[in-house]
C-alpha positions as CSV (number, residue, x, y, z in Angstrom):
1,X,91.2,-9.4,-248.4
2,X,89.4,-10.2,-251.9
3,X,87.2,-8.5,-254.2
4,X,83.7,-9.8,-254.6
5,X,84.6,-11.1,-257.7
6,X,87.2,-12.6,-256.9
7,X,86.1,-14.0,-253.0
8,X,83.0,-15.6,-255.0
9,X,85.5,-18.0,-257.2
10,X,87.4,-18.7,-254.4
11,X,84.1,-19.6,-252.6
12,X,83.4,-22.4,-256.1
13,X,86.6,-23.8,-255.6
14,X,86.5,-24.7,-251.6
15,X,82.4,-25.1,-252.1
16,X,82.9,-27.9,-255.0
17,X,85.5,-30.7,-254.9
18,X,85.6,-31.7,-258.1
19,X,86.5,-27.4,-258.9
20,X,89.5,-27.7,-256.0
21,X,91.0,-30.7,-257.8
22,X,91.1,-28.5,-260.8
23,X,93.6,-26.9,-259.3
24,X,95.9,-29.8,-259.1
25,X,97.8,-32.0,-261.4
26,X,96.6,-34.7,-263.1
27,X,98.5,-37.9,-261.0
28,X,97.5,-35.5,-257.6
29,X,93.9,-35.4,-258.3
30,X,93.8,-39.5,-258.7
31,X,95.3,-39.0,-255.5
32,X,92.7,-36.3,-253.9
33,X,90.4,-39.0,-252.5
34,X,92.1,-41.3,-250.6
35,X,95.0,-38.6,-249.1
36,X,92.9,-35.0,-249.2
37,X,90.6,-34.0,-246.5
38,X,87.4,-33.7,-247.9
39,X,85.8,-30.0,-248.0
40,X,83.4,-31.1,-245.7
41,X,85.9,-32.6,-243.2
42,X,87.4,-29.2,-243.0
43,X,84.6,-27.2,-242.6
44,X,83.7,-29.5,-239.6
45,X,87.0,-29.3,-238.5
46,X,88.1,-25.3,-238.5
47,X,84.5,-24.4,-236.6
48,X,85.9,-26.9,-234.0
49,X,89.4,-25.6,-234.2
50,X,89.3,-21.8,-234.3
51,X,87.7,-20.3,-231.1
52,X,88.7,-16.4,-231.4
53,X,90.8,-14.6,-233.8
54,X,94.9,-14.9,-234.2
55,X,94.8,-18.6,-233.2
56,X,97.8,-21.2,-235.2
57,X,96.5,-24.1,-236.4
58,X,98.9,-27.2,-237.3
59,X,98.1,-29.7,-240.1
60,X,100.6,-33.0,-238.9
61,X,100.8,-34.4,-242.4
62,X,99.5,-31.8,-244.7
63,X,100.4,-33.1,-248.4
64,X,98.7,-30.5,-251.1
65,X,97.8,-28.1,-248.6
66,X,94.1,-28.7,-249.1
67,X,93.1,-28.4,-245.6
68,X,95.2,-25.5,-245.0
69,X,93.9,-23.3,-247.7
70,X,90.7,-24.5,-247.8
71,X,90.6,-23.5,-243.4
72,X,92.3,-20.3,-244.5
73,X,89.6,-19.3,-246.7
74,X,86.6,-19.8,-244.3
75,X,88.4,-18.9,-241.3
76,X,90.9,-15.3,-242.4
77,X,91.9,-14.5,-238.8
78,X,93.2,-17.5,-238.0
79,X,96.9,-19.2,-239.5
80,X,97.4,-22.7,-240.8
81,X,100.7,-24.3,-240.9
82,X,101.0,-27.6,-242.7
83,X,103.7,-29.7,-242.2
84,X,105.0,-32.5,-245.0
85,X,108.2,-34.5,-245.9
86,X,107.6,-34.6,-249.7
87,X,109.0,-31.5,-251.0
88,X,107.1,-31.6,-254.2
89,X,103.7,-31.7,-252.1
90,X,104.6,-28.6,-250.2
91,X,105.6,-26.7,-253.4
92,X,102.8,-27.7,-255.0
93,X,100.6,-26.1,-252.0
94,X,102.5,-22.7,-252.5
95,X,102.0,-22.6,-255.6
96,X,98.2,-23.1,-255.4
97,X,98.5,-20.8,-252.3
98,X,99.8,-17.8,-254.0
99,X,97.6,-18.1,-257.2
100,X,94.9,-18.0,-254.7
101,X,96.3,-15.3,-252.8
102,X,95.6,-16.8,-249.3
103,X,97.9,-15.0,-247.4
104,X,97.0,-16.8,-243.6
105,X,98.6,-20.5,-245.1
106,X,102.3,-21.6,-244.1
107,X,104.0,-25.0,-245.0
108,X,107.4,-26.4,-244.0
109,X,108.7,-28.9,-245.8
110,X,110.2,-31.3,-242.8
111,X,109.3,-34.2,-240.3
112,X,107.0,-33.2,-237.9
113,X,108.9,-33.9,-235.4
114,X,111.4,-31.0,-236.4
115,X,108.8,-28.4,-234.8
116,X,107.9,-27.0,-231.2
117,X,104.4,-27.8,-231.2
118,X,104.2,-26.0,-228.5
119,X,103.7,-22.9,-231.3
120,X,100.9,-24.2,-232.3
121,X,97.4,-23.3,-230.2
122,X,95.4,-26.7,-232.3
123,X,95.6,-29.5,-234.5
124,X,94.2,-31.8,-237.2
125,X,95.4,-35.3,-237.9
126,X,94.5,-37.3,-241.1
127,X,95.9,-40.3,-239.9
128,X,99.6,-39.4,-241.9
129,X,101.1,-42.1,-240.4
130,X,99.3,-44.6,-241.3
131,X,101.3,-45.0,-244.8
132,X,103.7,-46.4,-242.4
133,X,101.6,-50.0,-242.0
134,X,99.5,-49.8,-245.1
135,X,101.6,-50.0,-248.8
136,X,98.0,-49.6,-250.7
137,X,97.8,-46.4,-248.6
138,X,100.8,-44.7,-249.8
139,X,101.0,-41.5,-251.7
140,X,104.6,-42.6,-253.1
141,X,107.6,-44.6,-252.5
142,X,109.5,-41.4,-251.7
143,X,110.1,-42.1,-247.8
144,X,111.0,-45.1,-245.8
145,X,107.8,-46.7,-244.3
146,X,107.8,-49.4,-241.3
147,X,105.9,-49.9,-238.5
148,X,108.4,-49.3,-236.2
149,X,108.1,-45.6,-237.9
150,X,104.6,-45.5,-237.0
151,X,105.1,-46.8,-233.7
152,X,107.5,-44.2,-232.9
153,X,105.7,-41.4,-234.7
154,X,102.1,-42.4,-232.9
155,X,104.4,-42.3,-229.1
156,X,105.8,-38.9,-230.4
157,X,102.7,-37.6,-230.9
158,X,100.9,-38.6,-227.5
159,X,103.8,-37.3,-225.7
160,X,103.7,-34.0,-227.2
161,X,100.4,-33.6,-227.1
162,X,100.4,-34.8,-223.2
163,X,102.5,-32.1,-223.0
164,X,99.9,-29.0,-224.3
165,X,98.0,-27.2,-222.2
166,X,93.9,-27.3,-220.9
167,X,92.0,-26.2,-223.8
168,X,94.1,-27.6,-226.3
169,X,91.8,-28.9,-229.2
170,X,92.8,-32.0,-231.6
171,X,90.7,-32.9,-234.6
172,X,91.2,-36.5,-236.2
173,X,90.4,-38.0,-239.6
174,X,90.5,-41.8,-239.8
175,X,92.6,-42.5,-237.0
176,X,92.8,-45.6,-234.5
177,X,93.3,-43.0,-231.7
178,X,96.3,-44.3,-230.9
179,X,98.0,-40.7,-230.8
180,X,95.3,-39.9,-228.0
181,X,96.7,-39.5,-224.5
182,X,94.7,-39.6,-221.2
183,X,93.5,-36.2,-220.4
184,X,91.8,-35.5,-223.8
185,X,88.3,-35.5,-223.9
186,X,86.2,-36.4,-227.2
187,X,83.1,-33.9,-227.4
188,X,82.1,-34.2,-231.3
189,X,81.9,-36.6,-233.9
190,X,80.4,-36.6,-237.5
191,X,81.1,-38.1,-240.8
192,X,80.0,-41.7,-239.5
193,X,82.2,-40.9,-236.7
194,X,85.5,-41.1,-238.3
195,X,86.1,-37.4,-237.6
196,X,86.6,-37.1,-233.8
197,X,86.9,-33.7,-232.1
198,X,89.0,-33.7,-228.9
199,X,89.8,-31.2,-226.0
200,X,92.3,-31.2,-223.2
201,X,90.6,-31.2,-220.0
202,X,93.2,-32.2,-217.7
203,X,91.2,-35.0,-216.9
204,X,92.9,-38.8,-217.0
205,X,90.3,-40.9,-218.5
206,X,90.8,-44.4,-219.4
């Protein structure tokens, strides 16, 4: 897909975080800690998510695209859709996206709950709703927050996900769990176990 010239700056910039926020805008890269799955979160996460080749990945809450692009360039075969409200976000993320020329990265700019997940063979969560109950958490004052929002968007979620088949796999960042339904078993955790790794079984476990 690249050259080697080419592939080896695209390796710098999803090898070194302080080369990826480069790419972003000053008042985004303030923002690239608190909201932006760390490199090494990803990498964790895609060698989790993609089993085989041709496999749709979902990020629920994607904001810059960082995980996308940065699971794109590890993982070619696969595609990686990210999903965000904020319109400037996502067309920030093209725009990064096509100077880098990843070609396996998709965003739509709407509510997740627009979309058939059922598209969608995996998923990774960075707690997005959580803006909902937290106001020093928020990326802007853009949307309407409440936590009747995330209570609603956390019982969305389950259900949906109840709804996937065996095999499914869910990866979460920071997250209560509170999205996990019965049935979902958690095989894998790292980064001081904030980043869970999850698997539909079938199984009802309490």
């Amino acid at each position: 897909m690249f050259s080697n010239r080419s592939e080896d700056a695209l390796n710098r910039y999803f090898e070194d975080e302080s080369l990826f926020r480069s790419l972003l805008p000053p008042p985004m890269q303030q923002l690239d800690d608190l909201h932006w799955s760390p490199l090494q979160v990803v990498r964790k996460s895609v060698q989790y998510l993609v089993q085989g080749e041709n496999v749709n990945i979902l990020d629920i809450g994607s904001g810059i695209g960082k995980f996308c692009m940065a699971a794109a360039y590890h993982y070619p075969t696969a595609h990686f859709y990210g999903v965000e409200q904020r319109e400037e976000l996502v067309l920030l993320g093209e725009n990064i996206r096509d100077r880098l020329g990843l070609q396996n990265v998709h965003f739509f700019n709407k509510n997740f709950t627009q979309l058939n997940l059922k598209q969608y063979h995996h998923f990774y969560f960075y707690n997005s709703f959580f803006e909902n109950i937290s106001a020093n958490g928020r990326i802007d004052n853009s949307l309407d927050y409440s936590k009747e929002l995330y209570n609603y968007y956390t019982h969305y979620l389950y259900k949906q996900l109840e709804e996937m088949p065996v095999g499914t796999r869910f990866v979460s960042y920071c997250s209560w769990d509170d999205e996990i339904p019965n049935g979902y078993s958690l095989t894998e955790m790292y980064c001081d176990n904030l980043l869970k790794c999850w698997i539909k079984t079938g199984n009802k476990e309490n």
